[in-house]
C-alpha positions, 0 to 999 in steps of 0.5 A: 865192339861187343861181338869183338869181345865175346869172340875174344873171351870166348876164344880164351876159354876155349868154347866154341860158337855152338857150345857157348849158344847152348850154354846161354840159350841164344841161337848160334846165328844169332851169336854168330852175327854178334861176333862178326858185328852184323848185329851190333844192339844185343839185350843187356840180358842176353849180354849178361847171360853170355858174360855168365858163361864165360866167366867174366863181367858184362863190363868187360863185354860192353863198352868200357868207354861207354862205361867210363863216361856214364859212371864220371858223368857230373863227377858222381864217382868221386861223389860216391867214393868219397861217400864211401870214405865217409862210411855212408852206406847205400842202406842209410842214404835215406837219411841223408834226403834232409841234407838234399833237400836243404842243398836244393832248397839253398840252390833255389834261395840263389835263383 
């Protein structure tokens, strides 16, 4: 859970509950009940403000598992990967529309 690993990083570097809510601009209670798993649905950005502060990602603070099965949906990742091989880089992906939109048109053409 994410108050797990906030309290986890948190403890590895040494700070404590009030020194980190200071740091990220949150309540202590309210951190406190983040660790404690009281409250369990924290903002992407208070998250990210907290990862900030104890030098990590905000993906090792929110669910890997959450993650992993988002970033492989539909199998996008190897898509991507592959992309990347190929040395297509984010700046030209608009000019790869065309071939999208013939794979879309063909789709289509099949129905």
């Amino acid at each position: 859970m994410i108050g797990e690993k906030i309290k986890k990083y948190r403890n590895e570097k040494g700070i404590s509950l009030t020194e980190l809510a200071e740091r990220s601009n949150v309540s202590k209670s309210y951190l406190n009940s983040l660790e404690r798993n009281i409250k369990d649905n924290p903002s992407i950005n208070l998250v990210k403000r907290i990862a900030k502060e104890l030098d990590t990602d905000l993906t090792d603070i929110i669910d890997d598992e959450r993650i992993e099965s988002e970033k492989n949906y539909y199998g996008w990742d190897t898509f991507i990967e592959e992309a990347k091989k190929a040395g297509i880089e984010g700046i030209h992906l608009s000019e790869y529309k065309e071939l999208i939109s013939y794979i879309k048109w063909k789709k289509e053409q099949k129905n």
